[in-house]
MMTF fields as JSON, N, C-alpha, C and O atoms, coordinates in Angstrom:
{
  "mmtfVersion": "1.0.0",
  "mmtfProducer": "UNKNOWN",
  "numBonds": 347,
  "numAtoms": 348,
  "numGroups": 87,
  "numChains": 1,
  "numModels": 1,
  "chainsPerModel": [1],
  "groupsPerChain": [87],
  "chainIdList": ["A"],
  "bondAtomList": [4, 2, 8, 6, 12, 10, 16, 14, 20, 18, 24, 22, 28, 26, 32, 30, 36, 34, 40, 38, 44, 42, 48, 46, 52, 50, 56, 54, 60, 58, 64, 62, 68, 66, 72, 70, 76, 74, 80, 78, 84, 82, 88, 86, 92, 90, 96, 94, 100, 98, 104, 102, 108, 106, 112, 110, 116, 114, 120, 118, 124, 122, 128, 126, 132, 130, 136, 134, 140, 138, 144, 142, 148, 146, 152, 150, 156, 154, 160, 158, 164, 162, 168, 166, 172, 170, 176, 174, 180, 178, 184, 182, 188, 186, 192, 190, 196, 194, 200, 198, 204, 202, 208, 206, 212, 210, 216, 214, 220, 218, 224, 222, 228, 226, 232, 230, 236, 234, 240, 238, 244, 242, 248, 246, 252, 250, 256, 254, 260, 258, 264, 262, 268, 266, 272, 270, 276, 274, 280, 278, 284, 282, 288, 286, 292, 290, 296, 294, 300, 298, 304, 302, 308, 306, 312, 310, 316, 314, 320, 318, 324, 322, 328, 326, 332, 330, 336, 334, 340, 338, 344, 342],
  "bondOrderList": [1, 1, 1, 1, 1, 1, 1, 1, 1, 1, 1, 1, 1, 1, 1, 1, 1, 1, 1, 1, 1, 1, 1, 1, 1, 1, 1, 1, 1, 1, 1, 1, 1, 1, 1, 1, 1, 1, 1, 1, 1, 1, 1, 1, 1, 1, 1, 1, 1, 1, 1, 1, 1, 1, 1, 1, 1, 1, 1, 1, 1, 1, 1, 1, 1, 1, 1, 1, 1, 1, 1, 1, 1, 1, 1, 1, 1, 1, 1, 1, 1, 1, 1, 1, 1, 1],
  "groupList": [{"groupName": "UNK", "atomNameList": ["N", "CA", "C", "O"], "elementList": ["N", "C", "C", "O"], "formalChargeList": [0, 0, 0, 0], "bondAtomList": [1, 0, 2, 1, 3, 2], "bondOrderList": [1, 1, 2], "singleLetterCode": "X", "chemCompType": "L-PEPTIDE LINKING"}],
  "groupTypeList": [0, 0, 0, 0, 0, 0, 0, 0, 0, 0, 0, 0, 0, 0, 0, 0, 0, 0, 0, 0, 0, 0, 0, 0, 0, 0, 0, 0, 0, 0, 0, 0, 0, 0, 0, 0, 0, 0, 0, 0, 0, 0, 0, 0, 0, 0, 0, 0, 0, 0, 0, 0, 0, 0, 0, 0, 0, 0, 0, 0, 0, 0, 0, 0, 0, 0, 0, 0, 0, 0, 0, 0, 0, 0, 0, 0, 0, 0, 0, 0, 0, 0, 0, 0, 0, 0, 0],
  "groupIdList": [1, 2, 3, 4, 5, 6, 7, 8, 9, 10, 11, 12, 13, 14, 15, 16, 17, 18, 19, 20, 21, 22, 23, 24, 25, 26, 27, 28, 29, 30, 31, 32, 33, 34, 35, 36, 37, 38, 39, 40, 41, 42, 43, 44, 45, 46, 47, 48, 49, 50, 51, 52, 53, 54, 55, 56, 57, 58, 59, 60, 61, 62, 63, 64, 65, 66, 67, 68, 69, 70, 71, 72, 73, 74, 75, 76, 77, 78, 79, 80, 81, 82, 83, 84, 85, 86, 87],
  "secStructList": [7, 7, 6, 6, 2, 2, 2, 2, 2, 2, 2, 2, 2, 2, 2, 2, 2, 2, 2, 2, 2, 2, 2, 2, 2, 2, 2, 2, 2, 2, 2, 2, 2, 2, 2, 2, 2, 2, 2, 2, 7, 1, 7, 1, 3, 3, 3, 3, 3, 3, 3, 7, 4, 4, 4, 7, 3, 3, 3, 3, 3, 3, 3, 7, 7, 7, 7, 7, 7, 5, 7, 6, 6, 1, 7, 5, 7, 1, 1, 1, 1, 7, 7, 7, 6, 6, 7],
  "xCoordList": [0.835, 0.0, 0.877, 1.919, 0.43, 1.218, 0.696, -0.368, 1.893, 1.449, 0.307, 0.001, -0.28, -1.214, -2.74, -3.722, -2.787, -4.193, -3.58, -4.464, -2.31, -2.321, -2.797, -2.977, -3.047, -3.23, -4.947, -5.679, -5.219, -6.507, -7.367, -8.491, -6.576, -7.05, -7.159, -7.975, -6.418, -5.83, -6.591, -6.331, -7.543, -8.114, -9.663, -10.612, -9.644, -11.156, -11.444, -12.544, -10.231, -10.086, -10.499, -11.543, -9.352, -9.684, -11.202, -11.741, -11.395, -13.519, -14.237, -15.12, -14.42, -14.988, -14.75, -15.537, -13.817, -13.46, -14.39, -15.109, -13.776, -14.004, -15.926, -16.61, -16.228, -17.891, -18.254, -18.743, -17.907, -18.312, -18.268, -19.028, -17.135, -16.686, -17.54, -17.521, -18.205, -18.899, -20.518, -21.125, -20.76, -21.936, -22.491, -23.353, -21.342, -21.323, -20.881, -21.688, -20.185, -20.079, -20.606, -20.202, -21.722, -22.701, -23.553, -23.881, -24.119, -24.83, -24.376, -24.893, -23.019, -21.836, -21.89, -22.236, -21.501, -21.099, -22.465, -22.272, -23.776, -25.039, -25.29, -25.878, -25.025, -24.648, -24.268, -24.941, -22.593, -21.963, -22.475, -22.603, -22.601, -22.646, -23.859, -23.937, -25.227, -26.521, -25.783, -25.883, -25.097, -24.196, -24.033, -24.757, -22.658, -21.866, -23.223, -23.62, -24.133, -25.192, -25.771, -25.847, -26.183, -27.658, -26.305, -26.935, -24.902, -24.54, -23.41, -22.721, -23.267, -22.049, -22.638, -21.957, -23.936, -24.264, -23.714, -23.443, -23.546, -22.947, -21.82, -21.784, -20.994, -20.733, -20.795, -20.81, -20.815, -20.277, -19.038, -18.31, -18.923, -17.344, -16.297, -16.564, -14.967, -13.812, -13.071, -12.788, -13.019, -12.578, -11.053, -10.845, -9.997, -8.256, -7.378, -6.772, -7.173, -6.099, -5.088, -4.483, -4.37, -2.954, -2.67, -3.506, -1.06, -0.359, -0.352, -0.366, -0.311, -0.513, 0.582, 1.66, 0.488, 1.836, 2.032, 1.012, 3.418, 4.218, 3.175, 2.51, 3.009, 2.883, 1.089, 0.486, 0.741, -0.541, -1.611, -1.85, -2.524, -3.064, -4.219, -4.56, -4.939, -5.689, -6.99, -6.563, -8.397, -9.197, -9.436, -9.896, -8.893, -9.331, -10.711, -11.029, -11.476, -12.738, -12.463, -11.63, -13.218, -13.335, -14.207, -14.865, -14.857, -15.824, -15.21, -14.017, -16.303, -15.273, -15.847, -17.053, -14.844, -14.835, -14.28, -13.954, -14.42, -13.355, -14.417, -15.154, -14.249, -15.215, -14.115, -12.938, -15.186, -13.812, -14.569, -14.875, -14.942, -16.18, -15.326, -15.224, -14.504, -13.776, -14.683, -15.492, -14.66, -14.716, -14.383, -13.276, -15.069, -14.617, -13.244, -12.619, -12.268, -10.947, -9.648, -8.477, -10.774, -9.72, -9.226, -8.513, -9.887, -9.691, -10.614, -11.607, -10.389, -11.318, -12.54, -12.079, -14.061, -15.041, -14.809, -14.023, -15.701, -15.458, -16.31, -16.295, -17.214, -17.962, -17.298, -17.545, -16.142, -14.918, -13.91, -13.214, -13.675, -11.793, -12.267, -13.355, -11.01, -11.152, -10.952, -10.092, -11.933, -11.843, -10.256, -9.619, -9.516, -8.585, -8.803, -9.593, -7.283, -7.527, -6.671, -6.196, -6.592, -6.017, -7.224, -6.914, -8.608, -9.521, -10.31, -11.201],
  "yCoordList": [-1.182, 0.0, 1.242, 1.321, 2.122, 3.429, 4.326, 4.223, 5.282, 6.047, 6.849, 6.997, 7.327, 7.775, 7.245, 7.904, 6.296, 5.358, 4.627, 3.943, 4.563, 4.003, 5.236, 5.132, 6.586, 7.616, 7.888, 7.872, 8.11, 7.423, 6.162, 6.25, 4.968, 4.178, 4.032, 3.285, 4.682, 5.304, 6.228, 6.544, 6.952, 8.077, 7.67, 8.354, 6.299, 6.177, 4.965, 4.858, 3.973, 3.423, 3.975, 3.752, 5.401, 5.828, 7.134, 7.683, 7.192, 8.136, 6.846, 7.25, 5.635, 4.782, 4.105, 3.397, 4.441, 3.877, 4.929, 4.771, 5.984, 7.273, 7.594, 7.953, 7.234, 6.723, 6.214, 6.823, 4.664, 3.283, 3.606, 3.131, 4.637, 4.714, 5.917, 6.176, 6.647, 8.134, 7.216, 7.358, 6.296, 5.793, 5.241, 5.502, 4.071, 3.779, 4.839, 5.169, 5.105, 6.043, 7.564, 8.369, 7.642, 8.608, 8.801, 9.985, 8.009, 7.454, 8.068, 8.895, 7.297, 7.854, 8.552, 8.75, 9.781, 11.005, 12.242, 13.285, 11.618, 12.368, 12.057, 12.931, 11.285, 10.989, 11.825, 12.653, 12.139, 12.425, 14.304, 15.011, 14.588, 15.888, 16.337, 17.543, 15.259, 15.653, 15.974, 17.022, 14.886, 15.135, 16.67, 17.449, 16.781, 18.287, 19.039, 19.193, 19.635, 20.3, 20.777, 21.874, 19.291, 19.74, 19.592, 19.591, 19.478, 19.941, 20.716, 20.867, 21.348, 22.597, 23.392, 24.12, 23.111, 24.164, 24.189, 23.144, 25.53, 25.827, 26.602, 27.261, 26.644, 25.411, 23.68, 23.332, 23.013, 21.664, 21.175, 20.347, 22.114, 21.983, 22.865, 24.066, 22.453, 23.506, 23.209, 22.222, 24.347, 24.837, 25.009, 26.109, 24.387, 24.652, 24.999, 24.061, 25.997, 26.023, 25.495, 25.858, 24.527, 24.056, 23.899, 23.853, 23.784, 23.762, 22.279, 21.521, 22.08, 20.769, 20.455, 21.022, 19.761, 19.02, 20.075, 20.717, 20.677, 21.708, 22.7, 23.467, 22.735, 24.213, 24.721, 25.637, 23.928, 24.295, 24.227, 23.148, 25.516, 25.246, 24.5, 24.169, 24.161, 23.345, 23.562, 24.087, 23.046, 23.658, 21.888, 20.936, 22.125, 20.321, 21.127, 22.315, 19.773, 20.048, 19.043, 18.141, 19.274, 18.273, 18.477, 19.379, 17.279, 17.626, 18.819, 19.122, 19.524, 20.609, 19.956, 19.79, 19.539, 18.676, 19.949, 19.779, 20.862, 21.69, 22.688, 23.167, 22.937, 24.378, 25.582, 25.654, 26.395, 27.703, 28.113, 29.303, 27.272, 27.551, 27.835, 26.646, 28.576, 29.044, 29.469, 30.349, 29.036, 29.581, 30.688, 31.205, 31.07, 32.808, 32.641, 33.519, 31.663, 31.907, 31.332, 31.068, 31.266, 31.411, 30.205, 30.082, 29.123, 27.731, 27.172, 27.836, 26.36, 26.27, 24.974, 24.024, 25.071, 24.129, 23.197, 22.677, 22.353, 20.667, 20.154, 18.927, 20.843, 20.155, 20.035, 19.148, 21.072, 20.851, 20.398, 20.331, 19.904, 19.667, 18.158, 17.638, 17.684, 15.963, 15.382, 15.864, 13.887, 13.511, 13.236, 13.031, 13.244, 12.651, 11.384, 10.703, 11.318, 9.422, 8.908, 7.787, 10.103, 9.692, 9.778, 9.49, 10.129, 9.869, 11.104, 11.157],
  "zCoordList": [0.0, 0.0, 0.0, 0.651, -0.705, -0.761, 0.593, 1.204, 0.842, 1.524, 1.901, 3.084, 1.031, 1.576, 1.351, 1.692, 0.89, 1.138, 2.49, 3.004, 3.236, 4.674, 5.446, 6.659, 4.712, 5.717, 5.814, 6.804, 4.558, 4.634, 5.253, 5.747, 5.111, 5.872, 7.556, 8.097, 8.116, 9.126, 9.434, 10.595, 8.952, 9.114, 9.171, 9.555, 8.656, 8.658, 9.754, 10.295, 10.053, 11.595, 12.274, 12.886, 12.411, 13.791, 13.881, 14.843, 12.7, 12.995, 13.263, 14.019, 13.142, 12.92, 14.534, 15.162, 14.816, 16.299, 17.64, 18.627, 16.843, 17.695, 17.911, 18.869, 16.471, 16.384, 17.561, 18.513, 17.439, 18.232, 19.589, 20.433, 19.857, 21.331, 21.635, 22.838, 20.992, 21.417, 22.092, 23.154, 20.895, 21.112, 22.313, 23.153, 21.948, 23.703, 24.873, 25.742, 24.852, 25.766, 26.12, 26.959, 25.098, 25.188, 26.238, 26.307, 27.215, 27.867, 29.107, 29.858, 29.118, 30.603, 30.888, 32.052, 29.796, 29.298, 29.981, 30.607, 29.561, 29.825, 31.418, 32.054, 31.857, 33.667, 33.897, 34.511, 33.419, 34.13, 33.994, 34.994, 33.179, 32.813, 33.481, 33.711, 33.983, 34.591, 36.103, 36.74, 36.438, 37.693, 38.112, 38.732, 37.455, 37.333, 37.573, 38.728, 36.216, 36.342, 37.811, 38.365, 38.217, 39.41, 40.621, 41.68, 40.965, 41.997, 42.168, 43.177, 40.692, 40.543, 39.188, 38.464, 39.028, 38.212, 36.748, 36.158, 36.14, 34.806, 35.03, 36.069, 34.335, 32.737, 33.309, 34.49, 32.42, 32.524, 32.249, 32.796, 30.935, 30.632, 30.803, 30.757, 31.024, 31.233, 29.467, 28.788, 29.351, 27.908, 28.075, 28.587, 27.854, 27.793, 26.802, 26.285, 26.442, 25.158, 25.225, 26.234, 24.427, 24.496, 23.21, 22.306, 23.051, 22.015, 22.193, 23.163, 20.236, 19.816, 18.678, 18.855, 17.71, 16.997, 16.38, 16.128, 15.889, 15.215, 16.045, 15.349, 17.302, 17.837, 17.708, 18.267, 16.963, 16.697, 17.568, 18.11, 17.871, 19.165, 18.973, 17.837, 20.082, 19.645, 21.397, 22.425, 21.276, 22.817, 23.057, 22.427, 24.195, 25.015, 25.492, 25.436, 26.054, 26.499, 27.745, 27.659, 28.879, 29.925, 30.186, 29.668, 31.668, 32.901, 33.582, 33.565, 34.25, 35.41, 36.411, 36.588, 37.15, 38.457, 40.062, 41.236, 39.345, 40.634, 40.696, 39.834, 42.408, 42.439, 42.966, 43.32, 42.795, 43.547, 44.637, 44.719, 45.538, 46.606, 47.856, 48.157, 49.001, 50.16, 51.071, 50.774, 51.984, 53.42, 54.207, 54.053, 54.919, 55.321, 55.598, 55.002, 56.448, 56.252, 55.437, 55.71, 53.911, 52.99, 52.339, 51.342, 53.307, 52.988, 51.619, 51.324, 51.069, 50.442, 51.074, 51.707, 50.826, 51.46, 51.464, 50.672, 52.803, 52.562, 51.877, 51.776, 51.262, 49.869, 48.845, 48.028, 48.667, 47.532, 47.388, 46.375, 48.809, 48.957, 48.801, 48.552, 49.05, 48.456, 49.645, 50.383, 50.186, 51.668, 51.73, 50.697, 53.31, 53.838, 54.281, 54.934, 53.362, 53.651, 54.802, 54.982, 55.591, 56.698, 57.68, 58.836, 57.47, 58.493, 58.661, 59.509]
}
């Protein structure tokens, strides 16, 4: 095979993968995001700019799992901080 029908082929693996895996994992995805919603509100997602191959930028998307919720002295809440697993 020549080069670039392996790039093509390669290109239609991985949408075809990326498909299968959205599908199924569509489901998760609407959990998880009803989650976030009804106990941190909006947005759902955190938006990130980063540099990507030859420099090129590119926006990741995530869950936003973090609050910016503090306590009058500065700490941040124990609805936000993460339990101690020391007890």
């Amino acid at each position: 095979m020549n080069s670039r029908l392996q790039e093509k082929a390669k290109r239609m693996l991985d949408l075809t993968a990326a498909g299968v895996a959205m599908l199924l994992l569509g489901p998760l995805f609407g959990l998880v995001a009803l989650a976030i919603w009804t106990r941190m509100g909006r947005p759902i997602l955190f938006c990130h700019r980063r540099p990507g191959y030859a420099a090129k930028p590119f926006v990741l998307y995530k869950f936003r799992t973090m609050t910016d919720a503090f306590d009058t002295g500065g700490e941040s809440s124990p609805r936000s901080r993460a339990p101690d697993p020391a007890g």
